[in-house]
N, C-alpha and C positions, 0 to 999 in steps of 0.2 A: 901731567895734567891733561895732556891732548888727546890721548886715547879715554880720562874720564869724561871729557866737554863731550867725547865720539858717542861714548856709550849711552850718556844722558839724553845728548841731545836725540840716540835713535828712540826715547818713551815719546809714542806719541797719545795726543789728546782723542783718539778715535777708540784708544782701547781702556783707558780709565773707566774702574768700574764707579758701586754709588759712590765707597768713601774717598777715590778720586775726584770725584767730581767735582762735590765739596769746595776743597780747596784748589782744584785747577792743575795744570800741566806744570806749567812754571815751579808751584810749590812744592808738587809732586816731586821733581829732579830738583830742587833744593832739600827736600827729603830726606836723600840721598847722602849729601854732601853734609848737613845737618848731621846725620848720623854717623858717618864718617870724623868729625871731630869732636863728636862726644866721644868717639871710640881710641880714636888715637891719642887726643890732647887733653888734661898732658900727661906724656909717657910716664910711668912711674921709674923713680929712679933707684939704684942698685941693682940693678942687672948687672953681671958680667962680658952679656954679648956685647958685642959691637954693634951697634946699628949702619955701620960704613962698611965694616969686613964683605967683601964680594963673594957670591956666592955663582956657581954655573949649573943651569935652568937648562931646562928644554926649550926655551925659546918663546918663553911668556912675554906678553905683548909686542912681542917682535924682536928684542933681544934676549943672550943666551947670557947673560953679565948683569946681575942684579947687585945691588946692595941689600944685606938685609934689611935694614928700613922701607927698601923702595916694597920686599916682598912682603913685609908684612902692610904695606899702604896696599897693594895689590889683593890682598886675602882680606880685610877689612873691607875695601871698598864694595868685592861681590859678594859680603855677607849684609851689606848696604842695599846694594841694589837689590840683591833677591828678596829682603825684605819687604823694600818697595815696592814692587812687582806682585809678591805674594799678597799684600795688603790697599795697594789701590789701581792693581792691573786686572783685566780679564786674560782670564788662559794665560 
């Protein structure tokens, strides 16, 4: 979660376009995280993967040791953000 709090907290309020505006900076990176647990929760069940089995990364967010849960919170969260971005950021 501390590299999510990093990344949210770098949306600032100078580049929200109109439909930012709108709703504000704040709501903007709750957006975010809003979307994020529509996306994840809750997991469907019957899968076979393990969502703890470790997986080794190139070194995504700073470590090279994921679990598969953590990667797919990680590939969820910047189809989150780019969303966000795409929809209430300029450039």
């Amino acid at each position: 979660m501390r590299n999510t709090d990093h990344m949210t907290s770098a949306l600032r309020s100078d580049r929200l376009n109109n439909n930012g505006k709108v709703c504000g900076i704040d709501s903007a990176k709750a957006h975010v995280l809003g979307c994020l647990d529509k996306q994840l929760f809750p997991l469907k069940r019957g899968s076979n993967a393990s969502l703890d089995e470790v997986k080794l990364t190139e070194g995504f967010w700073g470590r090279k040791r994921l679990a598969a849960g953590e990667l797919l919170f990680i590939g969820h969260f910047h189809a989150c953000l780019g969303a966000a971005k795409s929809y209430l950021f300029r450039g």
